[in-house]
C-alpha positions, 0 to 999 in steps of 0.5 A: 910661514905659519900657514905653509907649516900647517899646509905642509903638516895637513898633507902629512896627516892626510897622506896617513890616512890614506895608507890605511884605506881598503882595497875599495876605498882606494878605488873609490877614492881615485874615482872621485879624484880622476871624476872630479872637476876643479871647482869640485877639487877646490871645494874638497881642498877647503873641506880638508883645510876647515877640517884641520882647521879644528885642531888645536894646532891649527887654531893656534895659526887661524881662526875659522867661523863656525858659519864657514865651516859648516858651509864648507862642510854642506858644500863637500857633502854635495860635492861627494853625494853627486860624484858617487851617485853618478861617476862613481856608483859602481866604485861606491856600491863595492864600498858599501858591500865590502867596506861598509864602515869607514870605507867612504870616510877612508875614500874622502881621506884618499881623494883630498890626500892627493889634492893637498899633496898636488898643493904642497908640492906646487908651493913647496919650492918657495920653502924648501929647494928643488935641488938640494945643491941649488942656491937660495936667496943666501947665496948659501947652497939648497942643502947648506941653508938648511944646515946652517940658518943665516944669521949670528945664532952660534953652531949651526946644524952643519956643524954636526957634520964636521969631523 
């Protein structure tokens, strides 16, 4: 449970991120992500979950080796350097002449900010329900399980609700 909240909480920050990005980052970003095969989107999606993984927060849930992440780390930057210097040059050269300082960085930012929305929405409808009237494991309704938690813990959500 721990992991999908940290999941969830990564495809937050990133999707941050990417609302900041320039016009030619977010050109360049889309290029990685629509060049990009899926080993290469399976690596930029560790990339992102190693990354986060160096918060605080994060390694309140797990602990990943240094090893790993500089591993993880050497294999985005390959990933990255490959797709820019073929698929995506022209996207790349835009970037550097007009976006030189943290264009690339808002690019990579755009690109696993998508990745890790595609993840989250996949695996989201095991936590949370596709329709918010559907009924869940309680028998309660999408929206009633949320306001109101099973079990004897006094007044629930649903409560504030009640005139």
């Amino acid at each position: 449970m721990k992991l999908k909240l940290f999941a969830a909480t990564l495809a937050g920050i990133l999707a941050c991120g990417s609302a900041f990005a320039g016009d030619y980052a977010t050109s360049l970003g889309k290029c990685l992500y629509n060049k990009s095969g899926s080993q290469d989107k399976t690596t930029l999606t560790q990339w992102a979950f190693v990354s986060l993984g160096q918060t605080d927060a994060a390694k309140g849930i797990a602990t990943i080796p240094d090893a790993k992440t500089q591993q993880v780390n050497t294999e985005a930057k390959s990933v990255v350097s490959k797709l820019l210097l073929s698929s995506c040059s022209k996207e790349a050269l835009q970037v550097l002449l007009h976006e030189p300082t943290t264009g690339l960085q808002d690019s990579v930012s755009a690109i696993t900010s998508e990745m890790v929305s595609e993840k989250i929405k996949s695996y989201a409808g095991n936590t949370f329900p596709g329709s918010m009237l559907s009924s869940g494991s309680s028998g309660k309704s999408g929206l009633g399980s949320i306001l109101q938690p099973s079990g004897n813990s006094g007044k629930s959500l649903g409560n504030i609700f009640k005139k």
